[in-house]
C-alpha positions in Angstrom: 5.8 9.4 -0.6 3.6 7.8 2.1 0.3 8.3 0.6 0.7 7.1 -2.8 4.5 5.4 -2.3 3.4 2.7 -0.2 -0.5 3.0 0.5 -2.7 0.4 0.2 -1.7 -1.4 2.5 1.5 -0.8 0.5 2.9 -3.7 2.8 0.2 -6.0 2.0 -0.6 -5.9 -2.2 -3.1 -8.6 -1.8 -3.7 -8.0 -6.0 -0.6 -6.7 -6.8 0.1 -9.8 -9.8 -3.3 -9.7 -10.6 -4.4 -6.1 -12.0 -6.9 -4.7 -13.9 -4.5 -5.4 -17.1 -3.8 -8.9 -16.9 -4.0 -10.1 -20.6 -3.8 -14.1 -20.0 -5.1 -15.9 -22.9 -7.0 -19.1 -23.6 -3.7 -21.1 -24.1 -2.7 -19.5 -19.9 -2.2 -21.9 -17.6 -4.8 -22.1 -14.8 -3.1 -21.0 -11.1 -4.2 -23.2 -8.6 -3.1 -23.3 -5.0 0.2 -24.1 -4.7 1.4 -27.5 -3.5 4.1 -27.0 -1.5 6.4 -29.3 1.3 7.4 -27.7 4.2 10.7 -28.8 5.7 11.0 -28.4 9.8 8.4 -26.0 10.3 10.9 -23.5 8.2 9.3 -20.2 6.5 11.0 -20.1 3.4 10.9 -17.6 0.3 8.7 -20.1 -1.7 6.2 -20.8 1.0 5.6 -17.0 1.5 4.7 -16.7 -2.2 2.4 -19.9 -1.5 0.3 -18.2 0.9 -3.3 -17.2 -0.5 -4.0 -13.6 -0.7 -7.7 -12.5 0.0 -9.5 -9.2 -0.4 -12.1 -7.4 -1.1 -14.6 -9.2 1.1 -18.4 -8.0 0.3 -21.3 -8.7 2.5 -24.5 -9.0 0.4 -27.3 -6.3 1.2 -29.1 -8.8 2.9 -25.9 -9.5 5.0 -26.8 -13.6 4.5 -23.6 -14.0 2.4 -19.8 -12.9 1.7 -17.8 -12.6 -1.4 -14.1 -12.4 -1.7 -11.5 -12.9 -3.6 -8.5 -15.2 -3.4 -5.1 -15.3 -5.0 -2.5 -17.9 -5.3 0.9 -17.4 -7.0 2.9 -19.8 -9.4 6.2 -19.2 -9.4 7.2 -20.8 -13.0 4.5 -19.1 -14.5 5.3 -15.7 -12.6 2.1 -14.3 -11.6 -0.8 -14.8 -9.6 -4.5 -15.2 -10.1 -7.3 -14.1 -8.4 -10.7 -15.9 -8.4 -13.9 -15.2 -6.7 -15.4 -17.1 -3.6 -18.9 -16.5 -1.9 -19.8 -18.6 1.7 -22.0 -17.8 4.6 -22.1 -15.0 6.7 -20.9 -17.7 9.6 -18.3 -18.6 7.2 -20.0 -21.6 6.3 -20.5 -23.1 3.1 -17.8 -21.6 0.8 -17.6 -22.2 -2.7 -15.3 -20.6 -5.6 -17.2 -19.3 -7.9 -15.4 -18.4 -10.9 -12.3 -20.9 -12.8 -10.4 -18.9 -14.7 -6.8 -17.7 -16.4 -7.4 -14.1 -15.8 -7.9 -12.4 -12.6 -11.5 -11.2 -11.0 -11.3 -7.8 -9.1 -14.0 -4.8 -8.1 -16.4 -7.0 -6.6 -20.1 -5.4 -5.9 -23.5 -6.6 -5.5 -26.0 -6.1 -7.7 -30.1 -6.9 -8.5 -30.3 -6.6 -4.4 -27.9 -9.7 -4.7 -29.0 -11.8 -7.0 -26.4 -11.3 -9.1 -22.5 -10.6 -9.1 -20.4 -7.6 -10.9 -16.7 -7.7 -11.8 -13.5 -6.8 -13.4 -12.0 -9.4 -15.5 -9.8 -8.9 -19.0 -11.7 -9.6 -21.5 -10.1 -12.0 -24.7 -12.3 -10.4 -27.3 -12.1 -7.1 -26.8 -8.3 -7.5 -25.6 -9.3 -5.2 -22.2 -10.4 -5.5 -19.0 -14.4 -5.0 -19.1 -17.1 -5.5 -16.4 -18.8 -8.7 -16.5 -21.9 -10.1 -14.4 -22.7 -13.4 -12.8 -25.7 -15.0 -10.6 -24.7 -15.2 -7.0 -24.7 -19.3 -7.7 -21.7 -18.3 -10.3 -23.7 -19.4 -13.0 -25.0 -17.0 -16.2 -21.6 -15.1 -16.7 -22.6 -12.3 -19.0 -20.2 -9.5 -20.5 -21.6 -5.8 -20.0 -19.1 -3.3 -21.4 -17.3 -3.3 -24.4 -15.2 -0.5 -24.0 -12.1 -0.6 -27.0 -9.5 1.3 -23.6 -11.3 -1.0 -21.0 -11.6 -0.3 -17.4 -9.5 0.5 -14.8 -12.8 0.7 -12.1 -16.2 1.0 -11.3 -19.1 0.9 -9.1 -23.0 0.7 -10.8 -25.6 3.3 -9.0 -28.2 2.1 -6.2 -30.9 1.7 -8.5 -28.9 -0.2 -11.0 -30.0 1.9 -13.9 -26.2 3.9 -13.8 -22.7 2.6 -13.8 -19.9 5.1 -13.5 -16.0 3.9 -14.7 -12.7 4.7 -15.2 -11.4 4.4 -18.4 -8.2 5.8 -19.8 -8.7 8.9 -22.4 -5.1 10.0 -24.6 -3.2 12.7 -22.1 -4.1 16.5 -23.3 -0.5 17.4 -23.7 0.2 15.9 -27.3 3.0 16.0 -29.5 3.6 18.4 -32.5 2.3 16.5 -35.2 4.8 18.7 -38.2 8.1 17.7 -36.0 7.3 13.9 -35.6 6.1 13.9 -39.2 7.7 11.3 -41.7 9.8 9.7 -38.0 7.3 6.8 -37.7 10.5 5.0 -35.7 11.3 7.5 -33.2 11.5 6.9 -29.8 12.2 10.6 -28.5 9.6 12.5 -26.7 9.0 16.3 -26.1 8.6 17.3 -22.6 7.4 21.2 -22.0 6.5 20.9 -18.4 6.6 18.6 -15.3 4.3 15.5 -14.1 5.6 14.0 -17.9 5.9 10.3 -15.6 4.5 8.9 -12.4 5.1 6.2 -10.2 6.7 3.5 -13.1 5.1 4.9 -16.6 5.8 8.2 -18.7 2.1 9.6 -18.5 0.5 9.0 -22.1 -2.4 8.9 -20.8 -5.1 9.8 -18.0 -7.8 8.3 -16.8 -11.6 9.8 -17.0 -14.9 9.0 -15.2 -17.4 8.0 -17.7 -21.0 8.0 -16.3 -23.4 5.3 -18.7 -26.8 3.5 -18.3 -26.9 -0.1 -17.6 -29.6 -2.3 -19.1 -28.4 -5.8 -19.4 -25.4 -3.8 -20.7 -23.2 -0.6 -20.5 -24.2 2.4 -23.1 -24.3 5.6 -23.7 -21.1 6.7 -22.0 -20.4 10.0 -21.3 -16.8 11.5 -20.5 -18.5 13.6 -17.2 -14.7 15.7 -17.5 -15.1 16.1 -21.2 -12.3 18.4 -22.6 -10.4 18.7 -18.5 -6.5 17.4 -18.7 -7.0 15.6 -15.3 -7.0 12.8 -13.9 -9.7 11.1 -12.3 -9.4 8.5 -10.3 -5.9 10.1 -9.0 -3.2 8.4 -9.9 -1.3 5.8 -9.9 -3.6 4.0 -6.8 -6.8 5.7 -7.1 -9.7 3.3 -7.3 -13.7 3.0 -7.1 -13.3 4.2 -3.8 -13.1 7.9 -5.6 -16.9 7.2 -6.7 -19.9 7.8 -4.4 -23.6 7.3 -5.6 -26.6 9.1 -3.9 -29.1 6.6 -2.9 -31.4 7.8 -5.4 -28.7 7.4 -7.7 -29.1 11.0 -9.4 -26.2 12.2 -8.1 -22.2 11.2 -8.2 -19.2 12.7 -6.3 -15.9 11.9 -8.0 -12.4 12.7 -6.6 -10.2 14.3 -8.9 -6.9 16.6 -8.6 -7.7 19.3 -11.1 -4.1 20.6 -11.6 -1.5 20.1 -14.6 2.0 20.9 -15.0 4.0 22.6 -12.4 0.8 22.8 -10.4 0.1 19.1 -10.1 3.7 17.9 -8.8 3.5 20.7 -6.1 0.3 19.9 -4.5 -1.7 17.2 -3.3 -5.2 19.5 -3.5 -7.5 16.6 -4.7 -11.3 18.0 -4.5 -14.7 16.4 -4.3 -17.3 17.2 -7.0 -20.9 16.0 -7.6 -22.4 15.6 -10.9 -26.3 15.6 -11.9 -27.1 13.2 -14.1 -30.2 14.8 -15.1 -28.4 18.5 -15.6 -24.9 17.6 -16.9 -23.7 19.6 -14.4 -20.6 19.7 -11.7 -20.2 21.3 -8.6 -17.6 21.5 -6.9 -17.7 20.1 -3.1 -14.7 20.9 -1.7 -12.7 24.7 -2.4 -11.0 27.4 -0.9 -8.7 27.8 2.4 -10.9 25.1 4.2 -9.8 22.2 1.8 -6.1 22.3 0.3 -4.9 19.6 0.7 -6.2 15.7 0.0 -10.1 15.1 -0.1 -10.7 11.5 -0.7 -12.7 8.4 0.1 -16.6 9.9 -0.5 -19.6 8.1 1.3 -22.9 9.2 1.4 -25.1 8.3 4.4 -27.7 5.7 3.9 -30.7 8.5 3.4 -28.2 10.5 1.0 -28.9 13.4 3.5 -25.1 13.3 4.5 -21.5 13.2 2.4 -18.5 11.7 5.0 -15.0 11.2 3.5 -11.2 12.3 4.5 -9.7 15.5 4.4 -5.9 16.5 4.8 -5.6 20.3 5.3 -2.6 20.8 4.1 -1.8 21.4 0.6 2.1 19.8 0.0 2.1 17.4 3.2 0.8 14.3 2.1 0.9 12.6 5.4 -1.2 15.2 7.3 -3.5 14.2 9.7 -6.6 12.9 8.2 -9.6 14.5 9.3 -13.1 12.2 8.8 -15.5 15.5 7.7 -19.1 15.6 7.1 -21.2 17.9 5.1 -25.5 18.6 5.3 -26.0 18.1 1.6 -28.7 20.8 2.1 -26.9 23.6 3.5 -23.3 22.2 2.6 -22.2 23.0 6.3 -19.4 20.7 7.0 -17.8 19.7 10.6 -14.8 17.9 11.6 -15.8 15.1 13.8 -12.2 14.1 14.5 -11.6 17.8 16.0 -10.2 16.4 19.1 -9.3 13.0 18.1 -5.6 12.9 17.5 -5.1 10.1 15.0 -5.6 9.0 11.5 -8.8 7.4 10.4 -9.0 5.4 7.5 -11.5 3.3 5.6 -15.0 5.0 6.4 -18.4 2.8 6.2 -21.1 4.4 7.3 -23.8 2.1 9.8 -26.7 1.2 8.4 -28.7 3.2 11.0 -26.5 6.8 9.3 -26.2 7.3 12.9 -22.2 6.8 13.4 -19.1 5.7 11.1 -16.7 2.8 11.1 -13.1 2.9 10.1 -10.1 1.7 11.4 -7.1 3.9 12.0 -3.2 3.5 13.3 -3.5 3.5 17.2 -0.2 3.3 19.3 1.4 0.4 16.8 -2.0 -1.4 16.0 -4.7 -0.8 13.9 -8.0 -1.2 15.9 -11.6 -0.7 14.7 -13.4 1.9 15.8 -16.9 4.0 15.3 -17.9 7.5 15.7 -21.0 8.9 16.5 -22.0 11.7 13.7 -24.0 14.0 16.7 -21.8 13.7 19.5 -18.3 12.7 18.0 -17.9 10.4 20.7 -15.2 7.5 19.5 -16.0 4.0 20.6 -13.0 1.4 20.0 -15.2 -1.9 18.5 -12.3 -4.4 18.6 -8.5 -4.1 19.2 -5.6 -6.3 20.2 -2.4 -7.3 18.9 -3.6 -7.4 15.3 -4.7 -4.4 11.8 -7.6 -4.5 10.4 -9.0 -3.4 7.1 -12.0 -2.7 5.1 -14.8 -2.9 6.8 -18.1 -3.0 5.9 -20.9 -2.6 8.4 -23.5 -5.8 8.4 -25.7 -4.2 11.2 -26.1 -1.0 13.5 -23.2 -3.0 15.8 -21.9 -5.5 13.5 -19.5 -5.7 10.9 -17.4 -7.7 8.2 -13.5 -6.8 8.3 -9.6 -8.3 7.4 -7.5 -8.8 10.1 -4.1 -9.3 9.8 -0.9 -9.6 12.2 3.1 -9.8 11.8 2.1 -13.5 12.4 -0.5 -14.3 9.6 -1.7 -12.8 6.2 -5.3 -12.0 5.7 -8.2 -13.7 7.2 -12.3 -12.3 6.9 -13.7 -11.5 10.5 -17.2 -11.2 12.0 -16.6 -8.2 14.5 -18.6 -6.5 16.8 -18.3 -5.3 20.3 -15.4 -6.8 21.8 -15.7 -9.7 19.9 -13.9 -11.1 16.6 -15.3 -14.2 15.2 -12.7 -15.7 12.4 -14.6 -16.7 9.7 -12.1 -17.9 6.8 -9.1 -20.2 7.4 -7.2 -20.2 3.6 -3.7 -20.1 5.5 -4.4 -22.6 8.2 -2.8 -25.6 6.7 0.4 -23.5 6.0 0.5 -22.0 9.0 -0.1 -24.8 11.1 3.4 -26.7 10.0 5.3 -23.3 10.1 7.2 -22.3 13.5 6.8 -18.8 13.8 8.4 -16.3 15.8 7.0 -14.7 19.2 6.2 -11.1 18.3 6.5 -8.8 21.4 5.6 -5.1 22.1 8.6 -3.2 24.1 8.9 0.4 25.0 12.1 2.3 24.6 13.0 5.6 26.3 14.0 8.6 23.3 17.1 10.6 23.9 14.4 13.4 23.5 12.7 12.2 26.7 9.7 9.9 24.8 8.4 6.6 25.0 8.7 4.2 22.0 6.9 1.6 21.1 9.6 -0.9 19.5 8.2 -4.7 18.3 10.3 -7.4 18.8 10.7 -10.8 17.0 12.1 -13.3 18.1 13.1 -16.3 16.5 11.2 -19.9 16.5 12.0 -22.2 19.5 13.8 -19.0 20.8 16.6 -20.0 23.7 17.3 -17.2 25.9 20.4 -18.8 26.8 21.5 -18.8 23.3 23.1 -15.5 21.5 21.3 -14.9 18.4 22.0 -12.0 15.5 19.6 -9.3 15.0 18.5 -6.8 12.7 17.1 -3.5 13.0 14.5 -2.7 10.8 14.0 0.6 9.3 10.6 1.8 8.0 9.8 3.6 4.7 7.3 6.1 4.0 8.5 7.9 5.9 5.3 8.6 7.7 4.0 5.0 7.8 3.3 3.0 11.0 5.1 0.1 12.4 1.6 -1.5 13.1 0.7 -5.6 12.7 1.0 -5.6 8.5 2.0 -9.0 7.1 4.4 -8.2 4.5 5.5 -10.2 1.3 9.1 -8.8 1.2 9.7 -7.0 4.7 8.2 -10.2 6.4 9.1 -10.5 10.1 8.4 -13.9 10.6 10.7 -15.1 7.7 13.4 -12.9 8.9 12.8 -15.1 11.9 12.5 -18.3 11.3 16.3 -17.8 9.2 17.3 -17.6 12.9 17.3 -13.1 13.5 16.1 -11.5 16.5 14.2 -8.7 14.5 13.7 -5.1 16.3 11.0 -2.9 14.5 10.9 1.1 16.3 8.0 3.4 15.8 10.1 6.1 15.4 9.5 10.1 15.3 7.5 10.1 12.0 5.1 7.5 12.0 1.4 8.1 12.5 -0.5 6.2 15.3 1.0 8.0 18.1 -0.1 11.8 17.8 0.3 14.4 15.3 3.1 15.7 16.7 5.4 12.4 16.8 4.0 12.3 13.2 5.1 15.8 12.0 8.1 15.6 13.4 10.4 14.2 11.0 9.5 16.5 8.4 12.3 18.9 7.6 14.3 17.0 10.5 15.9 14.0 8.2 19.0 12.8 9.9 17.6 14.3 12.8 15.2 12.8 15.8 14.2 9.7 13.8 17.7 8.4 13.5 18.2 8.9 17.0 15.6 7.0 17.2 16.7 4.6 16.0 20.3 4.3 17.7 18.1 3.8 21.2 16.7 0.8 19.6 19.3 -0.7 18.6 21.1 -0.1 21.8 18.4 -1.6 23.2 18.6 -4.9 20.9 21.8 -5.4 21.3 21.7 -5.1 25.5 19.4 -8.3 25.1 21.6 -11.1 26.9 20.2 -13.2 24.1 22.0 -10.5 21.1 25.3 -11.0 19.4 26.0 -7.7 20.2 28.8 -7.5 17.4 26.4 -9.0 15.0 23.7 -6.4 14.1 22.7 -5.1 10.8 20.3 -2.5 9.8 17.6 -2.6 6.7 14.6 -1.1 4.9 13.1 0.4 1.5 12.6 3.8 0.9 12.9 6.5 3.1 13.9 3.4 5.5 16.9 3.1 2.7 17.4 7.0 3.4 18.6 5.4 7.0 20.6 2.6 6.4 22.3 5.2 4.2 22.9 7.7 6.9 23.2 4.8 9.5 26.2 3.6 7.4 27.8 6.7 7.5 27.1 7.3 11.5 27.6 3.6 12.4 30.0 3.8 14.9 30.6 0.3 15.0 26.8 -0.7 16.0 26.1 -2.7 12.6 28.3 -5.0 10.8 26.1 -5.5 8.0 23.5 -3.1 5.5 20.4 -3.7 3.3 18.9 -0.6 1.6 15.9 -1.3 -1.1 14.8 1.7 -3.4 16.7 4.5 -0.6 17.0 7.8 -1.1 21.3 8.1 -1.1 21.6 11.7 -2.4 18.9 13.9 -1.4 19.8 16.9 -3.5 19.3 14.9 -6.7 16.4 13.4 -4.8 14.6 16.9 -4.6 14.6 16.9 -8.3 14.2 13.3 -9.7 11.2 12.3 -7.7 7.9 12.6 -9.7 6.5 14.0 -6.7 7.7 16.6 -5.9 5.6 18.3 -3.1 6.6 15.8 -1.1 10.6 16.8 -1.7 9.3 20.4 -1.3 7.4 19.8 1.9 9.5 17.0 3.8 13.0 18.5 2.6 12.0 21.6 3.7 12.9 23.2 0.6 15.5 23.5 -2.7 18.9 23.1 -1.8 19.8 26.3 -3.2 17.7 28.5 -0.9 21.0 29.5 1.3 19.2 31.4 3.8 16.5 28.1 4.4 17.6 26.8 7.6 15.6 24.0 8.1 16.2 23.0 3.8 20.4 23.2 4.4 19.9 21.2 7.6 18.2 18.5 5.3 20.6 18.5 2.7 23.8 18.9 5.3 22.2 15.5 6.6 22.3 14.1 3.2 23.9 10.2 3.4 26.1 10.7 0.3 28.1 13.8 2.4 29.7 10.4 4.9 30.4 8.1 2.8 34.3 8.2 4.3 32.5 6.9 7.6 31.5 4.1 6.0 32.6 0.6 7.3 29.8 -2.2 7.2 29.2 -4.6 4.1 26.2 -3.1 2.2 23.8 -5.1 -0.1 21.4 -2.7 -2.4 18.5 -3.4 -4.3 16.8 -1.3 -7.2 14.1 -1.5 -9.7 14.7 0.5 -13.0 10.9 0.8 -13.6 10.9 3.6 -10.3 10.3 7.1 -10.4 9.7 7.7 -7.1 13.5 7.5 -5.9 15.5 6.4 -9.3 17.3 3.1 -9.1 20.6 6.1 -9.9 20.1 6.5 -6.4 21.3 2.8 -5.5 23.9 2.7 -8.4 25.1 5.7 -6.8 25.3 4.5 -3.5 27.1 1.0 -4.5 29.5 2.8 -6.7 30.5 4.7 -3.8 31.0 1.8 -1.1 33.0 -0.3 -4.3 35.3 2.6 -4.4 35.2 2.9 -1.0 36.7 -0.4 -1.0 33.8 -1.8 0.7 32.0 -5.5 0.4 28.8 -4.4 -1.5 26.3 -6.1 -3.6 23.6 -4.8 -6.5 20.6 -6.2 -7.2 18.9 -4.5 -10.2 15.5 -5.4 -11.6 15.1 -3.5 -15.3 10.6 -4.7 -14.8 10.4 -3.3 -11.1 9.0 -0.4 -9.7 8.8 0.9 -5.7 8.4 -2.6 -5.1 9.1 -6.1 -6.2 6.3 -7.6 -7.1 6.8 -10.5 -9.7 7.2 -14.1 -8.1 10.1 -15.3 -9.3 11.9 -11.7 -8.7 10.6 -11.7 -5.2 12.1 -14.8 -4.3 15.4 -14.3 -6.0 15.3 -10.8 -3.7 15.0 -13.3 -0.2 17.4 -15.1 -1.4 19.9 -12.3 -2.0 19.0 -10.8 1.3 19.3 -14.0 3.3 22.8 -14.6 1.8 24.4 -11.4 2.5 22.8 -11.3 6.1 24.2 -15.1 6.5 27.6 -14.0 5.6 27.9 -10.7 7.1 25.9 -11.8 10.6 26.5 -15.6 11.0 29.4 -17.9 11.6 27.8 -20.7 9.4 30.3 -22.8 7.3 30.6 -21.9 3.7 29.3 -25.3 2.6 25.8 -24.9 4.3 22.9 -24.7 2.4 20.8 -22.0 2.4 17.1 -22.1 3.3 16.0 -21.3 -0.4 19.0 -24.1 -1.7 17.3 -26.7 0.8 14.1 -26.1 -0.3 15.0 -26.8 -3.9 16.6 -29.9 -2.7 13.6 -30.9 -1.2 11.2 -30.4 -4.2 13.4 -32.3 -6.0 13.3 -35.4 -4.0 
């Protein structure tokens, strides 16, 4: 559930409105940047959707200059846009480069940077296709013309090769004699598992297709001609499954050869190289040394050496990550992070091939960090109260990266050795009139005899002489660190600025502290973690500055897991609940989810092995067994469009408070997935949440205004 559930910087989506898909049309209104008035410095639900949203900045090969791009929402037309921007290396000089109603993504240089390729739906061919542009943003030029589009791609070295991801009719097909003469039928046949994923019914799959490029895409070949998998994995696989030798004659590609039965009980994902010249594949990565996840393939700069990540488990998809090399002579691979005991993430290799960069989860932060390839030794490049993200060596000891806090969203970075020179400011004239909260790191003692590391919020012109409400906030994942993201739902700062003291635990489970505080949850729901999660809260509410009897608990996911089994342990320390998209019955959980290694690894097993200890602890834990304990207001929120934990799940849970003769609250979304994404649905979510907390947390008068009614006001005026 971690890895696919809510990667990607699950907690960021920087391009969540704007995928690959996006199908505006000439009569589309343009998105600009929102204008928006700000009323006392308050963070409101409309001014987080105003905030601009960059990724996927690219240095050029020369290093002189940077593209990105940049998305603004528009909350009546209920999307967002991206567009592309190039400026300086120094952050100088930026200019937008393209104007349009559909959305740029899957920047890369090409022509040595002369020129520009992209992702962008195309209105002709009704699909996205790749399009090029001179670095000025001038001479916009169409290249593919593929009748599926594509979902990705990344051109070879030499320019002579692209490879892409395009989407091929799924294997498994109907019987065409018992569909015959039903044109109007809705049904379909299902003889095995993985029939859906994430938020569609798999139809189809997508395929790498390897062509030549000569002022436009031809010749493609399906490389996996005839093979029912996937490739890029789905549903977040990207161009980051691609890797081109420097010679460009050779590709790796990430794929998860498996079908059936076999594909939702493992997460074995393999490496394997194809010749362009031969036709043929080899596979990279087999056998007892590689079960589990390999992903994210780089080859060095002289093509000498492959690096990418490798879990070594086969059914736990939050496994350490190692960071592996292999001699592309001898294939000899090592383990460079052998004795380092976190995650890495995001590997660029220098320009020298002499070390790595990545980033990686590091006691509640994400730092940057390099690796020498010889020695393993691990030098921390830049740290502080802050996460970084993709980045892309410049230099032998410079680099350009994202940095991001609880405090503000994206910015682009200049970073080297101890130093982080800011080089965009796209926020600044928001954040500047915003008061934001003060976000401190605390350690709280475990009843198991640990040290947590706990972040807490407090609110704008905080008075610690005043008593203020506060909120303990559980995370998903489960397995997903409690670092510096900058969220568009789960946003601390918002939470604050409505006047809650916010506490946010790194509890058993979450990566950053050790592989052992990162295993342990698994098989131990209900266990350790919730524990946890009491000693926070205790904490919290020991605060002189607390109202102690006014403290709820929320979160998504496996976090909605434990407001569930917090609601049915309470014990008087909440007086208020918000679960988003929880897991309420785990034994129906074990066989809804689409994934269902991770129910198989993390449960610990079925629920009707009897004799599995450590799969009838799990289920004995289950939140739906305590419903009778149950005593605090709940609010729940589901979309109908997930698979991962079935919006059934929340039903079942608010059924069960309204006949527990509970306060409770729904709030479904039929077009939703995991997450809620859509503008206008994201807002109406704050707005929910805010007004259940307000009721259930504050004294405020019934006739107040809330902060999303005021803002309406003020619009209006």
């Amino acid at each position: 559930m971690n890895k696919t559930g809510l990667k990607m910087c699950a907690m960021l989506l920087p391009l969540a409105l704007t995928a690959c898909s996006d199908k505006s049309g000439g009569d589309a209104k343009l998105i600009e940047k929102p204008d928006i008035k700000i009323e006392n410095g308050m963070l409101t639900p409309e001014v987080l959707e105003a905030f601009g949203r960059i990724s996927e900045a690219i240095p050029s090969p020369d290093g002189t200059k940077i593209i990105f791009t940049l998305t603004y929402e528009d909350i009546q037309e209920n999307k967002g846009n991206a567009e592309i921007y190039i400026m300086d290396a120094d952050g100088q000089n930026m200019t937008r480069l393209t104007k349009t109603v559909g959305s740029e993504s899957n920047l890369q240089w090409i022509e040595d940077g002369k020129k520009i390729a992209f992702l962008r739906h195309d209105k002709e061919t009704d699909a996205t296709q790749i399009f090029s542009m001179n670095a000025d943003g001038t001479g916009e030029k169409r290249l593919s013309s593929e009748a599926n589009g594509i979902e990705c791609f990344k051109i070879s070295p030499d320019g002579k090769h692209v490879v892409f991801a395009s989407a091929i009719d799924d294997y498994n097909k109907n019987d065409e004699e018992l569909f015959k003469d039903l044109p109007k039928t809705t049904g379909r046949v299902v003889d095995d598992l993985g029939y859906k994923h994430w938020d569609e019914w798999v139809t189809k799959i997508p395929h790498p297709f390897v062509a030549d490029l000569d002022g436009e895409v031809k010749n493609a070949k399906d490389i996996m001609q005839g093979e029912p998998f996937e490739c890029p994995v789905r549903p977040f696989g990207g161009a980051e499954s691609f890797a081109w030798s420097p010679d460009g004659t050779k590709l790796v590609y990430v794929s998860r050869k498996l079908k059936g039965m076999d594909y939702v009980f493992s997460t074995d994902s393999n490496l394997y190289m194809y010749d362009l010249a031969s036709g043929e594949t080899e596979t990279l990565t087999k056998g007892e040394e590689f079960p589990g996840y390999d992903t994210d393939p780089v080859f060095s700069p002289d093509g000498n050496t492959l690096a990418w990540l490798s879990m070594p488990t086969a059914k736990y998809e939050s496994d350490k990550k190692r960071l592996m090399v292999m001699d592309m002579k001898s294939r000899q691979t090592r383990d460079l992070t052998a004795n380092w005991d976190y995650w890495p993430e995001q590997i660029a290799w220098a320009k020298n091939g002499k070390s790595i960069w990545f980033t990686g989860y590091y006691q509640g932060v994400a730092p940057v960090f390099t690796i020498d390839v010889n020695t393993c030794a691990i030098d921390t490049i830049v740290t502080g109260q802050y996460d970084y993200a993709s980045v892309v060596p410049v230099a032998d000891n410079a680099a350009i990266a994202l940095r991001h806090s609880m405090r503000e969203p994206n910015e682009i970075f200049a970073v080297s050795k101890d130093k982080a020179d800011q080089l965009t400011t796209v926020n600044k004239e928001l954040l500047d009139q915003l008061k934001l909260g003060e976000v401190k790191k605390v350690i709280v003692p475990t009843t198991d005899g640990g040290q947590m590391t706990c972040w807490e919020i407090l609110p704008p012109d905080f008075d610690p002489n005043k008593k203020y409400p506060a909120i303990l906030y559980c995370q998903g994942g489960p397995q997903q660190a409690v670092s510096q993201f900058w969220s568009y739902r789960w946003n601390f700062m918002i939470m604050a600025a409505h006047g809650y003291i916010v506490i946010a635990p790194n509890r058993h489970g979450v990566p950053g502290f050790g592989t052992a505080w990162n295993r342990q949850i698994s098989g131990d729901y209900g266990g350790q973690n919730m524990q946890d999660y009491f000693s926070a809260t205790d904490y919290i509410k020991s605060r002189p500055y607390v109202d102690a009897d006014h403290v709820g608990a929320i979160g998504a996911s496996y976090g909605g897991f434990s407001v569930y089994w917090l609601a049915g342990h309470n014990d008087g320390r909440y007086a208020a609940l918000v679960a988003h998209a929880g897991i309420f019955n785990v034994e129906a959980q074990y066989l809804e989810t689409e994934e269902m290694w991770f129910a198989d690894f993390d449960l610990g097993g079925p629920y009707w092995e009897k004799e599995n200890a450590t799969a009838q602890r799990t289920y004995a834990n289950s939140p739906h067994r305590y419903v009778n304990n149950w005593t605090a207001p709940m609010l729940i929120t589901v979309g109908e469009l997930d698979y991962r934990i079935l919006a059934s799940q929340g039903m079942q849970a608010f059924n069960a408070a309204k006949m527990h003769g509970l306060e409770a609250e729904m709030l479904v979304f039929p077009d939703e997935n995991h997450w809620v994404l859509k503008p206008q649905n994201a807002i109406l979510w704050q707005r929910t949440f805010f007004r259940f907390l307000d009721k259930h947390l504050k004294n405020a008068a019934p006739a107040e205004k809330t902060a999303g009614e005021e803002v309406d006001s003020a619009q209006q005026r």
